[in-house]
C-alpha positions as MATLAB code, in Angstrom:
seq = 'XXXXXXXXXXXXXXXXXXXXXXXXXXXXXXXXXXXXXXXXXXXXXXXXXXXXXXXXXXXXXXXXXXXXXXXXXXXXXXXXXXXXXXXXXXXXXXXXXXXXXXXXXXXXXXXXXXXXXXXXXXXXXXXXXXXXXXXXXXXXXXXXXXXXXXXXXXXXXXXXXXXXXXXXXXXXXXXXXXXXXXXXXXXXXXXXXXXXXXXXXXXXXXXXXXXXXXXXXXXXXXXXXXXXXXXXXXXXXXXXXXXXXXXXXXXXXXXXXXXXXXXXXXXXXXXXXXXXXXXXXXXXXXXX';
ca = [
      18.974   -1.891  -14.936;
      17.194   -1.951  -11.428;
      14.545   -0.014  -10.376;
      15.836    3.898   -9.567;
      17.165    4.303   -6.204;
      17.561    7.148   -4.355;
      16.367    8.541   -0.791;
      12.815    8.358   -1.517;
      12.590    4.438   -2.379;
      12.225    2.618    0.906;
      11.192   -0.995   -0.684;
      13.824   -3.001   -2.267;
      11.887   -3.475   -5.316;
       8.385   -2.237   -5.700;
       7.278   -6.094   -6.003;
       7.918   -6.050   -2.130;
       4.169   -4.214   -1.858;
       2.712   -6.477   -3.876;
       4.082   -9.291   -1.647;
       2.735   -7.907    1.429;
      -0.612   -7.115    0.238;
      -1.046  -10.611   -0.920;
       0.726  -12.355    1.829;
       0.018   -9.724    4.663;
      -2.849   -8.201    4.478;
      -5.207  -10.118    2.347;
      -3.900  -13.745    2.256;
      -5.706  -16.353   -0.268;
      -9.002  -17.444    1.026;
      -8.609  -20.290    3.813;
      -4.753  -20.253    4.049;
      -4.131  -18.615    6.816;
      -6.393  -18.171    9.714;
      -8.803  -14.996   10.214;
      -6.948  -13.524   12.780;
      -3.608  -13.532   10.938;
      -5.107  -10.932    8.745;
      -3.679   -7.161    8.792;
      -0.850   -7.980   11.579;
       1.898   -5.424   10.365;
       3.716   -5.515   13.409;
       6.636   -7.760   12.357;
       9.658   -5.801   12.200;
      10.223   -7.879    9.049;
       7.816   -5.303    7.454;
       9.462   -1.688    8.228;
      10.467   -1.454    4.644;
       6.590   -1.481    3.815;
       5.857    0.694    6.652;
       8.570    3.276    5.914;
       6.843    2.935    2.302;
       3.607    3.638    3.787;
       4.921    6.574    5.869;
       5.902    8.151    2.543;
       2.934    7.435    0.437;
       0.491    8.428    3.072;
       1.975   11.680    3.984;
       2.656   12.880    0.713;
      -1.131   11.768   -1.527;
      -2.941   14.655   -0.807;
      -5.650   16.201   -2.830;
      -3.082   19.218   -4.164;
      -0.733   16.950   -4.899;
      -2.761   14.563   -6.856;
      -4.051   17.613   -8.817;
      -0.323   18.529   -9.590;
       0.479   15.302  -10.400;
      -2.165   14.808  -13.127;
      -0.859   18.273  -14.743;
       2.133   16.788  -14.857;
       1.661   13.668  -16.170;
      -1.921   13.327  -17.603;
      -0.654   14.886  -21.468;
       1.274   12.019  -21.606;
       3.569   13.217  -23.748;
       7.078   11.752  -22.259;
       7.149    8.805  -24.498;
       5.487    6.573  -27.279;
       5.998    2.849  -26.884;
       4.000    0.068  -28.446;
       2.897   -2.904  -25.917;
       6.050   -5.101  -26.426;
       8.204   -1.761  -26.158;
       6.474   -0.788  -22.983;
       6.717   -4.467  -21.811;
      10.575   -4.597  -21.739;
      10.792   -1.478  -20.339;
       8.544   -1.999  -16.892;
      10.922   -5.310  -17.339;
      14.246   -3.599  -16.221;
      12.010   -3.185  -12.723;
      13.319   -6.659  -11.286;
      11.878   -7.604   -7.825;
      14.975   -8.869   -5.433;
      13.068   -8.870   -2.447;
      11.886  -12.615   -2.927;
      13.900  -15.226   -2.403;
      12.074  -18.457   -3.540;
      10.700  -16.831   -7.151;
      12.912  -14.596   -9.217;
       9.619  -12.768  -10.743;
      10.312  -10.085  -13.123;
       7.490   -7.688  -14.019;
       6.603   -9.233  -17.323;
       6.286  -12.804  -15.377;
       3.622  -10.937  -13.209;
       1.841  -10.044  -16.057;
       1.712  -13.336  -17.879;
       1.132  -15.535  -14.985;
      -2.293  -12.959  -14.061;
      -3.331  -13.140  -17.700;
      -2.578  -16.844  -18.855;
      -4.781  -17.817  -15.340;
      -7.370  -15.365  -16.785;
      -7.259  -17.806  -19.978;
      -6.950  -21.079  -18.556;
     -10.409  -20.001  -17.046;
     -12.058  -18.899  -20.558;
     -12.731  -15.549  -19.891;
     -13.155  -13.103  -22.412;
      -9.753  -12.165  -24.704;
     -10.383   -8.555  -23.121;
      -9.985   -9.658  -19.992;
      -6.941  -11.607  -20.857;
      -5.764   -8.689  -22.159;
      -6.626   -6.464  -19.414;
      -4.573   -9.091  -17.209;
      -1.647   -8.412  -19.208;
      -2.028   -4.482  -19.293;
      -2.915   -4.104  -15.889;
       0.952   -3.291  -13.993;
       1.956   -1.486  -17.108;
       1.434    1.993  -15.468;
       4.451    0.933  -13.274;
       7.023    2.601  -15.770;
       6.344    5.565  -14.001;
       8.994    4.454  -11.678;
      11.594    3.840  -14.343;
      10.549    7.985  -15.550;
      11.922    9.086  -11.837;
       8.598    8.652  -10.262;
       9.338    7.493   -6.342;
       7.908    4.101   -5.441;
       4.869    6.069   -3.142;
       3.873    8.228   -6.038;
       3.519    4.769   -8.080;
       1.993    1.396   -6.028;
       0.404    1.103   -2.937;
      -3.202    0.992   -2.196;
      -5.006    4.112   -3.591;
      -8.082    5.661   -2.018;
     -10.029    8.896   -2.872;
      -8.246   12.389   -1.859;
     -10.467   15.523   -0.867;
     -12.241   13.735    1.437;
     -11.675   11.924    5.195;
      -9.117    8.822    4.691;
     -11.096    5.524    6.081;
      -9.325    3.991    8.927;
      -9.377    0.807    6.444;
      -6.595    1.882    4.758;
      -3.557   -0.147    5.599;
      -1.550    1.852    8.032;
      -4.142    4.766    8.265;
      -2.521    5.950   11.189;
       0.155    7.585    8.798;
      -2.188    9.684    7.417;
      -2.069   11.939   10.549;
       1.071   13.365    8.683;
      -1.100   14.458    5.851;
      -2.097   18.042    4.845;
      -5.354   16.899    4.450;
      -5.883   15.171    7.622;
      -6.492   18.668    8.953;
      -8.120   20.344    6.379;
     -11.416   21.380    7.035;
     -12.323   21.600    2.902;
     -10.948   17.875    3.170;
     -11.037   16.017    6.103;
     -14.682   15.428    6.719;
     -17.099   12.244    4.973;
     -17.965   13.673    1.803;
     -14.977   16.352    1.639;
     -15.094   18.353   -1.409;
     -17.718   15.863   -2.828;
     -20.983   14.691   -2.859;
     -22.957   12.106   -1.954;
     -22.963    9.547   -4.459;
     -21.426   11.596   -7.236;
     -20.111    8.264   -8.829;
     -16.200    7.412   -8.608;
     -15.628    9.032  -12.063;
     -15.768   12.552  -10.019;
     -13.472   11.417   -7.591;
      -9.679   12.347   -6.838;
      -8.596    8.826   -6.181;
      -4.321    9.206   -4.875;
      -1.811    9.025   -7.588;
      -0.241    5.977   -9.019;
      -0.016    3.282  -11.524;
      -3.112    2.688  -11.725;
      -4.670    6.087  -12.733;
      -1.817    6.736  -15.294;
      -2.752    3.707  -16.958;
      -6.321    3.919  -17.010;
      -5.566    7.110  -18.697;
      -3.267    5.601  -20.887;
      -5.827    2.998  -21.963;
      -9.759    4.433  -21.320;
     -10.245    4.928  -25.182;
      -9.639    1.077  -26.632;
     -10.976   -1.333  -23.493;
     -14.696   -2.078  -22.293;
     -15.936   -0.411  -19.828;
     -15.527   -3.613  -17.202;
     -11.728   -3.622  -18.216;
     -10.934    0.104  -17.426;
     -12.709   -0.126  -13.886;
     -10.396   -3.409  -13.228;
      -7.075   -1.179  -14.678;
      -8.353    2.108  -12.229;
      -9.200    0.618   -8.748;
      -7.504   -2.952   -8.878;
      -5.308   -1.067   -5.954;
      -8.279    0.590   -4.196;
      -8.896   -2.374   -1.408;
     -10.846    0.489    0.901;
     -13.542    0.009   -1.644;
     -13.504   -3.744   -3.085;
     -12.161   -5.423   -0.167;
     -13.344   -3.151    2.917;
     -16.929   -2.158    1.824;
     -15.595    1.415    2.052;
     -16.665    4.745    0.348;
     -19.787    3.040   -0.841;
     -21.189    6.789   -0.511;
     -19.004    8.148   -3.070;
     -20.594    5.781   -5.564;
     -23.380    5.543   -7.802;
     -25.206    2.622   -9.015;
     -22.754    2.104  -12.194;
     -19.742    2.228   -9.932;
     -22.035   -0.617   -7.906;
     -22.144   -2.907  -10.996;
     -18.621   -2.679  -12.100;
     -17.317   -3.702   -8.778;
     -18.853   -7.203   -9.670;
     -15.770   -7.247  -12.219;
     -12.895   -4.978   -9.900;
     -13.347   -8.200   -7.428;
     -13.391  -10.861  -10.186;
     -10.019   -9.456  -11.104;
      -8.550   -9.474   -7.920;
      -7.733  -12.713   -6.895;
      -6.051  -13.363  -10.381;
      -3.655  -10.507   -9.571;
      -2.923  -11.576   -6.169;
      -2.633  -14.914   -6.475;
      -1.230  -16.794   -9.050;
       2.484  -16.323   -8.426;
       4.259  -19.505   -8.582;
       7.788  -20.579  -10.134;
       6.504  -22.318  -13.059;
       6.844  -19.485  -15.602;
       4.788  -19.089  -18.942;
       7.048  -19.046  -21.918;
       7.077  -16.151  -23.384;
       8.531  -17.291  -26.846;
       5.641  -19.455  -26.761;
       2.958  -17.018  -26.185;
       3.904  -14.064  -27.953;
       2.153  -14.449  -31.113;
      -1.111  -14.885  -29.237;
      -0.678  -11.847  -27.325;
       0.538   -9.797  -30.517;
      -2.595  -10.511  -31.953;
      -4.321  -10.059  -29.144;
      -2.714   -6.681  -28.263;
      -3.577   -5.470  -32.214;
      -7.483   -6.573  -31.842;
      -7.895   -4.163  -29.544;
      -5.056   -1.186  -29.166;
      -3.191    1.017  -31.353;
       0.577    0.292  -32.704;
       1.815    2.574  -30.170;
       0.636    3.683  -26.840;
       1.911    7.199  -25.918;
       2.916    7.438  -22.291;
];
């Protein structure tokens, strides 16, 4: 089984926006040169674009709203770790033609580079958690309503944003309740009190804000947000406890961007390790 298509899926696979974010937008540190960063004019990338199109049109601060009514009882299914695990694994990226990386071999290479460089099993864990929120797409969920960088809704979009100028097509964009600095907010009412647009990433913070430190969650909830941890951006929407967990947000970062490569970790091999690790820490099942 393949990720769901139908009209509203313009990526191949939704690994293709993970690809361009780490190859396109923000390539590893002092392998490509500075002004190679955020070209998106290669026709090579109208897939992402068209993706783009979709995602920023449609994440407005209504629709967020509906969307965690919706999905926020999580009540659709209960899975435990290794259940949920080869269930995001049926979402096989066949956009990349060098590495056949399923979803699971995402989430061990980001976790088992988190080990080799002795951080905390929490973090580890948090590694191997982090893309889990992804089954969304495999419960109907179209590809812009699950990746893609997220940002805060109910308040002006920052020009930042990869492909901002999409957001033109937005609801919001000419809202008067939304479309000015602090929007519907205010200033520095901490990121906790803030929209941010629908996706993985929310869900699974949801899914997971009762068993993980408080470091972990902020890595599981804005890992996608690169306005903020990348760009300097929205630093008025924070508070000073928002300020200290970005410390660990951009610790996280690199590990999930880039340590794809086509020596695989061996599951087999592992999975007693993570078993335990998974039970140190989280229930049997995970309800979703």
């Amino acid at each position: 089984m393949k990720a769901i298509e139908n009209g509203d899926q313009p990526l191949k696979d939704i690994g293709e926006w993970d690809d361009f974010v780490a190859r396109d937008v923000y390539p590893e540190p002092k392998k490509r040169a500075k002004e190679d960063y955020r070209n998106y004019d290669d026709p090579a990338r109208d897939c992402v674009r068209e993706f783009y199109r979709q995602h920023h049109e449609h994440q407005s601060y209504e629709f967020v709203l509906g969307k965690e009514k919706e999905w926020l009882p999580m009540r659709r299914k209960k899975m435990t770790v290794l259940e949920a695990l080869e269930f995001l694994n049926t979402l096989v990226d066949d956009s990349d033609p060098d590495i056949d990386l399923d979803q699971m071999q995402h989430l061990l290479q980001t976790s088992e580079a988190i080990r080799a460089d002795g951080h905390e099993d929490w973090f580890v864990l948090t590694g191997f958690l982090h893309d889990l929120g992804k089954v969304l797409c495999l419960f109907g969920e179209p590809q812009w309503a699950v990746v893609g960088d997220t940002h805060p809704v109910g308040c002006r979009f920052s020009d930042r944003i990869v492909y901002s100028e999409f957001f033109k097509a937005n609801a919001d964009y000419h809202d008067p309740r939304y479309n000015t600095q602090l929007g519907v907010y205010e200033q520095g009412c901490g990121l906790r009190n803030v929209k941010m647009s629908w996706g993985h990433d929310e869900y699974m913070f949801h899914i997971l804000k009762d068993y993980l430190p408080e470091p972990a969650l902020y890595m599981v909830r804005y890992h996608s947000f690169y306005a903020w941890h990348r760009e300097n951006e929205y630093d008025y929407l924070c508070d000073d406890h928002d300020r200290d967990m970005l410390f660990w947000v951009r610790k996280f970062n690199p590990y999930d961007l880039y340590t794809k490569c086509p020596e695989l970790p061996n599951w087999d091999k592992l999975r007693s390790y993570y078993e335990t690790l998974i039970k140190k820490y989280l229930p049997d099942e995970l309800t979703f």
